[in-house]
NUNU-808421 format. One record per residue (C-alpha): residue in three letters; x, y, z. Coordinates in nm, 3 decimals, always signed. Example, Ala and Ser with C-alpha at 12.3 -4.5 7.8 and 13.67 -1.06 7.14 Angstrom:
BEGIN
<finu residuo="ALA" east="+1.230" north="-0.450" up="+0.780"/>
<finu residuo="SER" east="+1.367" north="-0.106" up="+0.714"/>
//
This chain:
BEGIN
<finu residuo="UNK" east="+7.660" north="-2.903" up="-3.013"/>
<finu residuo="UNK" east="+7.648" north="-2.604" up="-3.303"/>
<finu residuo="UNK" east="+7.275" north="-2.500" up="-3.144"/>
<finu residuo="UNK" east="+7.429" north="-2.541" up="-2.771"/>
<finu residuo="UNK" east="+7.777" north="-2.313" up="-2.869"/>
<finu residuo="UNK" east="+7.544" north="-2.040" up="-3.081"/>
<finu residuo="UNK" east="+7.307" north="-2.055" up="-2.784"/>
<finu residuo="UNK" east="+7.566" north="-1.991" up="-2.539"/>
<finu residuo="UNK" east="+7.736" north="-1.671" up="-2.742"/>
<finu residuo="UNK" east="+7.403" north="-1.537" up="-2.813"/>
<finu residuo="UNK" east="+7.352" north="-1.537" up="-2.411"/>
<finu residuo="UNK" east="+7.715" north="-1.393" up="-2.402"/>
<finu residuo="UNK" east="+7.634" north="-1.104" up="-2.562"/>
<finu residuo="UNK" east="+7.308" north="-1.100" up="-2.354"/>
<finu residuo="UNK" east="+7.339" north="-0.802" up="-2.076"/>
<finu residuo="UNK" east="+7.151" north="-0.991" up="-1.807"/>
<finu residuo="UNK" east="+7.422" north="-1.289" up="-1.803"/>
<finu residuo="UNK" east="+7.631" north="-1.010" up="-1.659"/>
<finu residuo="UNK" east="+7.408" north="-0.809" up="-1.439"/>
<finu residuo="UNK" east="+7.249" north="-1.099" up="-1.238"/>
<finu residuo="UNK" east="+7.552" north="-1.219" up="-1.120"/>
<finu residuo="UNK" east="+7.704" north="-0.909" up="-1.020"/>
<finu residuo="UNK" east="+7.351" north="-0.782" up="-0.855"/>
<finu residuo="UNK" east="+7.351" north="-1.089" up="-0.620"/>
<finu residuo="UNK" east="+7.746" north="-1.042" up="-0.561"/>
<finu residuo="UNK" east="+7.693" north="-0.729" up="-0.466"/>
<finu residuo="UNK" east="+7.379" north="-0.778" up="-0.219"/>
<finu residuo="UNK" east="+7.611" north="-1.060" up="-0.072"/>
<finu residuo="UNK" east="+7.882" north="-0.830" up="+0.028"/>
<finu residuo="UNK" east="+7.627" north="-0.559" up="+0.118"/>
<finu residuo="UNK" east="+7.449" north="-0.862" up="+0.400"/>
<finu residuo="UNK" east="+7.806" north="-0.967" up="+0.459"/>
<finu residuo="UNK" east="+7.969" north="-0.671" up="+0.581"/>
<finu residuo="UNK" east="+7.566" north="-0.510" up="+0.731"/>
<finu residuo="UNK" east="+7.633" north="-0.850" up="+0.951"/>
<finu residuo="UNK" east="+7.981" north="-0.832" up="+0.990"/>
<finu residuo="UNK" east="+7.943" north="-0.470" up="+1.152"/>
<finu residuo="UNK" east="+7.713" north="-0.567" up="+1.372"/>
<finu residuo="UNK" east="+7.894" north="-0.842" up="+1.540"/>
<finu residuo="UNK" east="+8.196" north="-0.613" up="+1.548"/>
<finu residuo="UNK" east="+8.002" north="-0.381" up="+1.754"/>
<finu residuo="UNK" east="+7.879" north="-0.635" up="+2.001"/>
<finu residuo="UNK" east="+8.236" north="-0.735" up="+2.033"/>
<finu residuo="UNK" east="+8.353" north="-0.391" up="+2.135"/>
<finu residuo="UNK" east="+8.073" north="-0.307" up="+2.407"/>
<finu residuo="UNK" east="+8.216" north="-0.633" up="+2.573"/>
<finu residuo="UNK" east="+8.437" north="-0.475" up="+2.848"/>
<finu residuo="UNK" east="+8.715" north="-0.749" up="+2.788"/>
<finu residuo="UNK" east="+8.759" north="-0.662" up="+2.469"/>
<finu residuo="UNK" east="+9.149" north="-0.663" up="+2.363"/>
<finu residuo="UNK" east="+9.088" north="-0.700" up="+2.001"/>
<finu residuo="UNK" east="+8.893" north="-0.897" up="+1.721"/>
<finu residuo="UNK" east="+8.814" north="-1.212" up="+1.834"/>
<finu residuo="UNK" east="+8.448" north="-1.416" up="+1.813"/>
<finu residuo="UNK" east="+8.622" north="-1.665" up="+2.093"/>
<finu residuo="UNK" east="+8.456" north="-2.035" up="+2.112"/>
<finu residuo="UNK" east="+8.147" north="-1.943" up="+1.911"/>
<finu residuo="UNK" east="+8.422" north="-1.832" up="+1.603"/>
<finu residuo="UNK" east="+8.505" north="-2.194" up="+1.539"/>
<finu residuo="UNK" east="+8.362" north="-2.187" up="+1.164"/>
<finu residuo="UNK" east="+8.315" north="-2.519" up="+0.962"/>
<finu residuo="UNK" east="+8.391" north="-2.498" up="+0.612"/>
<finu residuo="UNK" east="+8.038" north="-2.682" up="+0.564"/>
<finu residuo="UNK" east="+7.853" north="-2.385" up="+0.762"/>
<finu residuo="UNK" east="+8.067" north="-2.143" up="+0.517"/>
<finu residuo="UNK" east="+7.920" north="-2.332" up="+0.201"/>
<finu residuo="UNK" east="+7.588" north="-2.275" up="+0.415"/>
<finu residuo="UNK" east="+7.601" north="-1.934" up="+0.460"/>
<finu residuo="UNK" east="+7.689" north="-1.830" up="+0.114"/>
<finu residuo="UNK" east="+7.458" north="-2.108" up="-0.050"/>
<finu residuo="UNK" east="+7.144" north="-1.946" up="+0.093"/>
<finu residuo="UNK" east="+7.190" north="-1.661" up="-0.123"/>
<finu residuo="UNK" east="+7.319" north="-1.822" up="-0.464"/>
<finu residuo="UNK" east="+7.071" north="-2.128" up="-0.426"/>
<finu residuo="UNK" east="+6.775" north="-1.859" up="-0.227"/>
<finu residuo="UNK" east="+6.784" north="-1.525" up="-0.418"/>
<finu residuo="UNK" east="+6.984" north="-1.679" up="-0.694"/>
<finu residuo="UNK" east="+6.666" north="-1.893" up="-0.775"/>
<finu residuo="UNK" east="+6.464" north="-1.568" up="-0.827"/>
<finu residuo="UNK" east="+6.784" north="-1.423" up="-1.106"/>
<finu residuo="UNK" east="+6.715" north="-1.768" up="-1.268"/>
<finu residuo="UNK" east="+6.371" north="-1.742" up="-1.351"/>
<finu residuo="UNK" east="+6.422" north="-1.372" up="-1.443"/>
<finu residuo="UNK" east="+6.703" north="-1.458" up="-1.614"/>
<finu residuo="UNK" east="+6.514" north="-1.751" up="-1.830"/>
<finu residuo="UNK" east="+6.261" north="-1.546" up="-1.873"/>
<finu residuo="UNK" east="+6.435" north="-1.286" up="-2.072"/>
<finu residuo="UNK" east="+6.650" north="-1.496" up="-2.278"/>
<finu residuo="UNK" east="+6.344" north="-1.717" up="-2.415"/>
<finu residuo="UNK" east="+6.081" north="-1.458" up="-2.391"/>
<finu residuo="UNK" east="+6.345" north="-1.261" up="-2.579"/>
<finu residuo="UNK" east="+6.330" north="-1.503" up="-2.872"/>
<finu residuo="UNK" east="+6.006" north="-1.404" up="-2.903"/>
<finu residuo="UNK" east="+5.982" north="-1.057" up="-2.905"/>
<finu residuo="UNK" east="+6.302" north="-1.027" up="-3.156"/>
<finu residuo="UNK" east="+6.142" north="-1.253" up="-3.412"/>
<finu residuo="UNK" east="+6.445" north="-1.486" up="-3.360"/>
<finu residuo="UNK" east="+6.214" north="-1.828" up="-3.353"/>
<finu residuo="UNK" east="+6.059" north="-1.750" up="-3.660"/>
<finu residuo="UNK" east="+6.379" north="-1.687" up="-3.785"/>
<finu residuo="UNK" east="+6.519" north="-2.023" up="-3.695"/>
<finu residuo="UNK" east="+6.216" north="-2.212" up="-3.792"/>
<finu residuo="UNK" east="+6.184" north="-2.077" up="-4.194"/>
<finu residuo="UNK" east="+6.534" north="-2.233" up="-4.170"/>
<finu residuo="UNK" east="+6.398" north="-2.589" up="-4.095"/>
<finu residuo="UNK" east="+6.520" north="-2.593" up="-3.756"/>
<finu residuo="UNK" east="+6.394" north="-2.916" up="-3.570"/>
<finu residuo="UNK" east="+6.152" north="-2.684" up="-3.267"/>
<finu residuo="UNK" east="+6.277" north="-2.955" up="-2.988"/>
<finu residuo="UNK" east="+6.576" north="-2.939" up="-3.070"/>
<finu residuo="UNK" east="+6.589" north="-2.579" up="-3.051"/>
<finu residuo="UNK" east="+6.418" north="-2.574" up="-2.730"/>
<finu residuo="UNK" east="+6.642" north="-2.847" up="-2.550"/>
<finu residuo="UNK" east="+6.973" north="-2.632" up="-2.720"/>
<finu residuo="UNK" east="+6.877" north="-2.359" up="-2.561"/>
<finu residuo="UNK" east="+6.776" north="-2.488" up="-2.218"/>
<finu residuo="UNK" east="+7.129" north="-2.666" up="-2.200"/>
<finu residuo="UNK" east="+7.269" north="-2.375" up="-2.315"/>
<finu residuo="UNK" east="+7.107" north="-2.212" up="-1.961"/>
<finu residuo="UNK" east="+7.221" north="-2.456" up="-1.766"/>
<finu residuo="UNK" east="+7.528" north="-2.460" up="-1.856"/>
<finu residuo="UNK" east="+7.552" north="-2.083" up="-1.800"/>
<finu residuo="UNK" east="+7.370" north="-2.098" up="-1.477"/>
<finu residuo="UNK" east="+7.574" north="-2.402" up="-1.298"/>
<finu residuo="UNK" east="+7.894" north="-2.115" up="-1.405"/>
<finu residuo="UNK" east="+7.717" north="-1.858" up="-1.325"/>
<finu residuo="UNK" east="+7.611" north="-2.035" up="-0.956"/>
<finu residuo="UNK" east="+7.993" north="-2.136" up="-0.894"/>
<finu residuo="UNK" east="+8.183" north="-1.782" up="-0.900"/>
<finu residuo="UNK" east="+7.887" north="-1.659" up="-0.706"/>
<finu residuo="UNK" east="+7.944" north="-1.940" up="-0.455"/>
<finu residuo="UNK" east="+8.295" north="-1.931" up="-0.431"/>
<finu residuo="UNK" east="+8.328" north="-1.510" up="-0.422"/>
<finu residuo="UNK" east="+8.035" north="-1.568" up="-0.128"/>
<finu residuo="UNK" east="+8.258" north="-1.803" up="+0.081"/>
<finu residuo="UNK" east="+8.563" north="-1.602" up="+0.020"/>
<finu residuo="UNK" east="+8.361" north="-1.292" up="+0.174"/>
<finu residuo="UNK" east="+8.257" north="-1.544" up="+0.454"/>
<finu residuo="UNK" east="+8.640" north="-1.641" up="+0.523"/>
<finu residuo="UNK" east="+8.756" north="-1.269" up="+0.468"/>
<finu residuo="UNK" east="+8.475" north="-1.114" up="+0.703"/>
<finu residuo="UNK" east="+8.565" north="-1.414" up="+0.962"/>
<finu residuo="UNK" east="+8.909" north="-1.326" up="+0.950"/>
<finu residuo="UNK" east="+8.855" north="-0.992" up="+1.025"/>
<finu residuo="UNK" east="+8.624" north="-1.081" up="+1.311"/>
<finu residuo="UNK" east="+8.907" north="-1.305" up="+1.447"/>
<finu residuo="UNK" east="+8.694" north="-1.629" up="+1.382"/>
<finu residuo="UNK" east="+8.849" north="-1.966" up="+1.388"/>
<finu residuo="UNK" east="+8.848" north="-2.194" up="+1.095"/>
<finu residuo="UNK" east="+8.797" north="-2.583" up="+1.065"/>
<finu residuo="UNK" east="+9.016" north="-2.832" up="+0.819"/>
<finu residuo="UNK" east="+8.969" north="-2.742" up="+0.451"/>
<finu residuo="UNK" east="+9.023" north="-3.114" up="+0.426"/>
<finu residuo="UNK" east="+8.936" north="-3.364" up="+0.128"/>
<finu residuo="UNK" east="+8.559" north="-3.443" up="+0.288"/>
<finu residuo="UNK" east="+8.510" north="-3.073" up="+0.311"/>
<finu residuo="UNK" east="+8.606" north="-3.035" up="-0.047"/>
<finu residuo="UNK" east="+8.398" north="-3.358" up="-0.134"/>
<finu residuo="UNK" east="+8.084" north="-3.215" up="+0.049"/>
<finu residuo="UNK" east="+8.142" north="-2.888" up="-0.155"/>
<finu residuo="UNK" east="+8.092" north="-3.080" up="-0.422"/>
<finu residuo="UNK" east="+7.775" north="-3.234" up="-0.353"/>
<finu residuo="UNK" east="+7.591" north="-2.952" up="-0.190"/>
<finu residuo="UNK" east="+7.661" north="-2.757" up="-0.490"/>
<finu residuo="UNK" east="+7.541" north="-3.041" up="-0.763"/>
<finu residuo="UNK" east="+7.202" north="-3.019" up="-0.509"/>
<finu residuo="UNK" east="+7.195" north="-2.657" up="-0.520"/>
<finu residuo="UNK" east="+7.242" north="-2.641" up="-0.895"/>
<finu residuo="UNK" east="+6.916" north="-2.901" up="-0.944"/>
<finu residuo="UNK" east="+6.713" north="-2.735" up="-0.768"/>
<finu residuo="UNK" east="+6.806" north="-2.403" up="-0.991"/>
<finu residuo="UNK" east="+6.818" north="-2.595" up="-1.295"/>
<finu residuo="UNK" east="+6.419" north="-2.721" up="-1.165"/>
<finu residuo="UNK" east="+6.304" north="-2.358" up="-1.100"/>
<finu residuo="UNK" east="+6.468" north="-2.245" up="-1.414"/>
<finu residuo="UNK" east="+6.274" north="-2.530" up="-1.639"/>
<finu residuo="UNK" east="+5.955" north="-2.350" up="-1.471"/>
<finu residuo="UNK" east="+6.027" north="-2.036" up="-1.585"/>
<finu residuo="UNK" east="+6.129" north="-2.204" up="-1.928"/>
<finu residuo="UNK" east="+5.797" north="-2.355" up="-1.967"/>
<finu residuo="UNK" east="+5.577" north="-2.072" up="-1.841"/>
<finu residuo="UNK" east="+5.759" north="-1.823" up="-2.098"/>
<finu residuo="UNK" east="+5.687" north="-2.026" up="-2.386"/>
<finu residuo="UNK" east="+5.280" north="-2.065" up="-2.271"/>
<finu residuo="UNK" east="+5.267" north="-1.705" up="-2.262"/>
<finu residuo="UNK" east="+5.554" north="-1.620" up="-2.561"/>
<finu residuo="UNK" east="+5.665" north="-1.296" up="-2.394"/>
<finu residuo="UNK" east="+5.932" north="-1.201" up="-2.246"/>
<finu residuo="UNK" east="+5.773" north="-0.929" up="-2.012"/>
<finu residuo="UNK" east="+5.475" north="-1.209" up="-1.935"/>
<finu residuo="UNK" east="+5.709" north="-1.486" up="-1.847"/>
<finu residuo="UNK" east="+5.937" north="-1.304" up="-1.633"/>
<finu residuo="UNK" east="+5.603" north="-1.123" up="-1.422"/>
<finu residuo="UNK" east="+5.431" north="-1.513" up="-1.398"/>
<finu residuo="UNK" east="+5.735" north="-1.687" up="-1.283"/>
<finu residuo="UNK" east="+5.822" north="-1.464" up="-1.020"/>
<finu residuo="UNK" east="+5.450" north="-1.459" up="-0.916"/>
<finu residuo="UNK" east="+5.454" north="-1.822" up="-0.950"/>
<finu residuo="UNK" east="+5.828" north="-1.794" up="-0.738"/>
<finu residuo="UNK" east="+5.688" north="-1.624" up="-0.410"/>
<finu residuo="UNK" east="+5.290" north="-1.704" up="-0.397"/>
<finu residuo="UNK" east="+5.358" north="-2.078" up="-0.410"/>
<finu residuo="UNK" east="+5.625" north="-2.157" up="-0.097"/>
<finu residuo="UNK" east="+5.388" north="-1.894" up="+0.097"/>
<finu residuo="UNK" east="+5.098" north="-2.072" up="+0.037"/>
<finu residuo="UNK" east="+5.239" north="-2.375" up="+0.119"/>
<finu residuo="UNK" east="+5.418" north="-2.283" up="+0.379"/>
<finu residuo="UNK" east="+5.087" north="-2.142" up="+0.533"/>
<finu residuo="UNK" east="+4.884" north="-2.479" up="+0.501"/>
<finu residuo="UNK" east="+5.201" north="-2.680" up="+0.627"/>
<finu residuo="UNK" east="+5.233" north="-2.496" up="+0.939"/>
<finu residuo="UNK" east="+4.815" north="-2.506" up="+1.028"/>
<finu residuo="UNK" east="+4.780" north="-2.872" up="+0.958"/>
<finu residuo="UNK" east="+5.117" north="-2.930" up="+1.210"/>
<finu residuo="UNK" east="+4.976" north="-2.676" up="+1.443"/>
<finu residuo="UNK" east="+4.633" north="-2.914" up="+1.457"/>
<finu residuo="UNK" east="+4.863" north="-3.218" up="+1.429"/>
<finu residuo="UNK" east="+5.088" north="-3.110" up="+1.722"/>
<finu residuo="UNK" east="+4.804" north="-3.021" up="+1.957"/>
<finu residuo="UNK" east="+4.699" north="-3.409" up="+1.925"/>
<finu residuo="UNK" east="+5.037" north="-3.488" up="+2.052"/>
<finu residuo="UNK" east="+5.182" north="-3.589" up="+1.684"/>
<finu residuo="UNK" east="+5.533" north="-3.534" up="+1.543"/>
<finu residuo="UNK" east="+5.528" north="-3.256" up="+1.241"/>
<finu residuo="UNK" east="+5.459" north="-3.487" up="+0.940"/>
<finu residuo="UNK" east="+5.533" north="-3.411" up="+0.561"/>
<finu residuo="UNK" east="+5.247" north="-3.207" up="+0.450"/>
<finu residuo="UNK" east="+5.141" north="-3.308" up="+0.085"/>
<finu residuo="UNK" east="+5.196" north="-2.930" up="-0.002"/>
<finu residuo="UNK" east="+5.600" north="-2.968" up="+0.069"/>
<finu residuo="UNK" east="+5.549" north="-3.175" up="-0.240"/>
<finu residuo="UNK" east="+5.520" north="-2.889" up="-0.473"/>
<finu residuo="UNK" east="+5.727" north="-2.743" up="-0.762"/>
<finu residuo="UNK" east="+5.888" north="-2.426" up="-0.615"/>
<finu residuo="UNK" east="+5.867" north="-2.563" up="-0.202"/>
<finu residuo="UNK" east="+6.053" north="-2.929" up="-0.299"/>
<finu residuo="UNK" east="+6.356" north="-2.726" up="-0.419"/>
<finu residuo="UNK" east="+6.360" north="-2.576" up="-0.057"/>
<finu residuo="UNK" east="+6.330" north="-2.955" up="+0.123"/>
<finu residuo="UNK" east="+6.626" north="-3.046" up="-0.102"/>
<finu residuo="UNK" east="+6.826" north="-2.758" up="+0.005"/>
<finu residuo="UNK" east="+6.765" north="-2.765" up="+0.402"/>
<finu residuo="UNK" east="+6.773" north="-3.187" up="+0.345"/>
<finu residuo="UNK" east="+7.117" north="-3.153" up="+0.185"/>
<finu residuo="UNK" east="+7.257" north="-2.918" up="+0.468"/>
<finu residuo="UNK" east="+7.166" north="-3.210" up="+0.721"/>
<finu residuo="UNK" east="+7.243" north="-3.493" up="+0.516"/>
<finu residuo="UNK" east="+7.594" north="-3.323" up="+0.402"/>
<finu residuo="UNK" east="+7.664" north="-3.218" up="+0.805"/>
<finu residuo="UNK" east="+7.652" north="-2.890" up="+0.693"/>
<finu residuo="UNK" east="+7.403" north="-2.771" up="+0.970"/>
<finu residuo="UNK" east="+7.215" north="-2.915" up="+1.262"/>
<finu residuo="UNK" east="+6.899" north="-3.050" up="+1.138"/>
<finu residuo="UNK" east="+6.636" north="-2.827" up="+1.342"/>
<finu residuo="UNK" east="+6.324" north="-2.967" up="+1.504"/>
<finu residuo="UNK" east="+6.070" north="-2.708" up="+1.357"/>
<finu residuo="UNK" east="+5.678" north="-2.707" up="+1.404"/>
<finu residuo="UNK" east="+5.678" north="-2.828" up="+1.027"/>
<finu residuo="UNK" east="+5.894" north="-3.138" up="+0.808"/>
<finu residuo="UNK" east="+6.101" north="-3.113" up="+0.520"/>
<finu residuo="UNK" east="+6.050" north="-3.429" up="+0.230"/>
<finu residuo="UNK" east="+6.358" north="-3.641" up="+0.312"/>
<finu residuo="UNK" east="+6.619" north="-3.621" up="+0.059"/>
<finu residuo="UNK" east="+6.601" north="-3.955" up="-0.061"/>
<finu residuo="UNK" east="+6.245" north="-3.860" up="-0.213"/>
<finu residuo="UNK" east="+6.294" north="-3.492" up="-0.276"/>
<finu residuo="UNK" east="+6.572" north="-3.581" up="-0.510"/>
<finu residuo="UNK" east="+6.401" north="-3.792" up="-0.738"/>
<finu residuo="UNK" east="+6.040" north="-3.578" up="-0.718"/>
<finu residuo="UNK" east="+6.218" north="-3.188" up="-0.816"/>
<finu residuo="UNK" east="+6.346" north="-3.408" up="-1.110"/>
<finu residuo="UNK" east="+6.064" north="-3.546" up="-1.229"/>
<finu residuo="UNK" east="+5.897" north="-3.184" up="-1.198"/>
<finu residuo="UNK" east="+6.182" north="-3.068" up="-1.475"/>
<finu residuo="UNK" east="+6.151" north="-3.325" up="-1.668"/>
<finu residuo="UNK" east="+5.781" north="-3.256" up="-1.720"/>
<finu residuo="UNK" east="+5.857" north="-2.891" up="-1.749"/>
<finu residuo="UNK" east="+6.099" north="-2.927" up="-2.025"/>
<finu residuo="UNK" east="+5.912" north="-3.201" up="-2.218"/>
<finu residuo="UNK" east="+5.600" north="-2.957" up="-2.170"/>
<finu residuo="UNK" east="+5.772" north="-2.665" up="-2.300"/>
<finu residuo="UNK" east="+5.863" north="-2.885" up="-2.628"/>
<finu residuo="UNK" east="+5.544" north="-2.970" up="-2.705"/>
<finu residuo="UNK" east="+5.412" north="-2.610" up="-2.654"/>
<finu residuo="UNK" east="+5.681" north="-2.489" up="-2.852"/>
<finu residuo="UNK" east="+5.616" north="-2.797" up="-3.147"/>
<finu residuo="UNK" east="+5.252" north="-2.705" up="-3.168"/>
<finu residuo="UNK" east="+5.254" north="-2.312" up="-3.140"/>
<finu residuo="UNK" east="+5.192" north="-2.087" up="-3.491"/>
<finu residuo="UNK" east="+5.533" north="-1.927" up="-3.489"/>
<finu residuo="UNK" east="+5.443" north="-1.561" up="-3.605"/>
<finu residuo="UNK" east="+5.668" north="-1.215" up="-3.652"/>
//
């Protein structure tokens, strides 16, 4: 507990725990109101108009407001979390602060798994006011819009709940990534640059040779099928998140051209991929010649 509570005021002091959140904040409102304009416009070109009102299509779910806000603290919010790993380990190498620590007799595991609960427990915080500011600008911008709300009821507070412990995993997941890759490459600079690389190349790439084996797969008259490269680090975090949306009656499962890993398997696989990520960053760490 003394590593995890110095851990967590050293990443107090830390610039980026502040700017991260308030960046993706920000670009919420900035979507929120860009989309909020919009539909206010299409409602005054109708010629019935007689004030603010999104009539039977306004009916808004509280499960569909988690949704809406979600995709940016679990989507974008998944880049900040690399970044944001990124500079507060790479930083421990560029300042010197590991050797530091180490001439001290500082066990190096227990060091590195301080410090990633330390982030975790900064970005599960960090993920909650930016999810519950998002759905606030959901209900405000709906309000304005004349939208109609569903029950904030005990099961919508329950599914709350559980679509944010999925969200955070799959954060937590991407952020042991970005843990391990910084400590391979001890640099800050290096670590953030890789991750991200890592971040947006991999779901692409996947997502190409999804689609062209369902494209060949449909043509034979098949249902879309889990392709083996849903399976990977980065793109299971994504079947867990549109999974949990179903499974949680958040959203209406869609029928696209390509399958998501059901939940049930997704789960367990995006924490076995963290588990390996932290246990390899130990052993990196354990092994590496600690210099200034």
């Amino acid at each position: 507990m003394r590593l995890i509570a110095a851990e967590l005021l050293k990443m107090r002091r830390r610039t980026m725990s502040l700017v991260l959140p308030v960046v993706l904040i920000i670009a919420m409102a900035v979507v929120f109101v860009v989309i909020g304009s919009f539909l206010g416009l299409l409602l005054r070109s109708d010629p019935g108009f007689d004030g603010p009102s999104l009539g039977p299509i306004g009916a808004l779910q509280f499960n569909v407001i988690y949704a809406i806000a979600g995709d940016f603290v679990f989507g974008l919010g998944s880049l900040f979390v690399i970044i944001y790993t990124g500079g507060i380990v790479g930083g421990d190498y560029s300042w010197g602060v590991l050797r530091n620590a180490f001439s001290r007799g500082e066990s190096r595991i227990r060091y590195a798994l301080a410090k990633a609960a330390a982030l975790a427990l900064g970005v599960a915080l960090a993920a909650l006011v930016c999810l519950v500011l998002g759905a606030l600008m959901v209900l405000l911008g709906g309000t304005l819009l004349g939208a109609s709300f569903g029950p904030l009821n005990l099961d919508a507070g329950i599914d709350f709940v559980k679509a944010f412990a999925l969200g955070v995993l799959v954060l937590l997941e991407r952020g042991a990534i970005g843990f391990v890759v910084t400590v391979l490459l001890r640099s800050q600079i290096a670590g953030i640059v890789v991750g991200v690389i890592l971040y947006i190349a991999e779901p692409f790439i996947a997502g190409l040779a999804s689609t062209f084996a369902a494209i060949g797969a449909l043509t034979g008259g098949q249902a879309p099928a889990v392709h083996w490269s849903q399976y990977l680090p980065f793109t299971i975090g994504s079947s867990v998140l549109a999974e949990a949306h179903a499974s949680l009656q958040s959203l209406t499962a869609g029928t696209g051209i390509t399958a998501t890993v059901p939940l049930a398997v997704s789960i367990p696989v995006l924490l076995l991929y963290g588990v390996i990520a932290m246990a390899a960053a130990c052993l990196i760490m354990r092994r590496q010649e600690i210099v200034a």
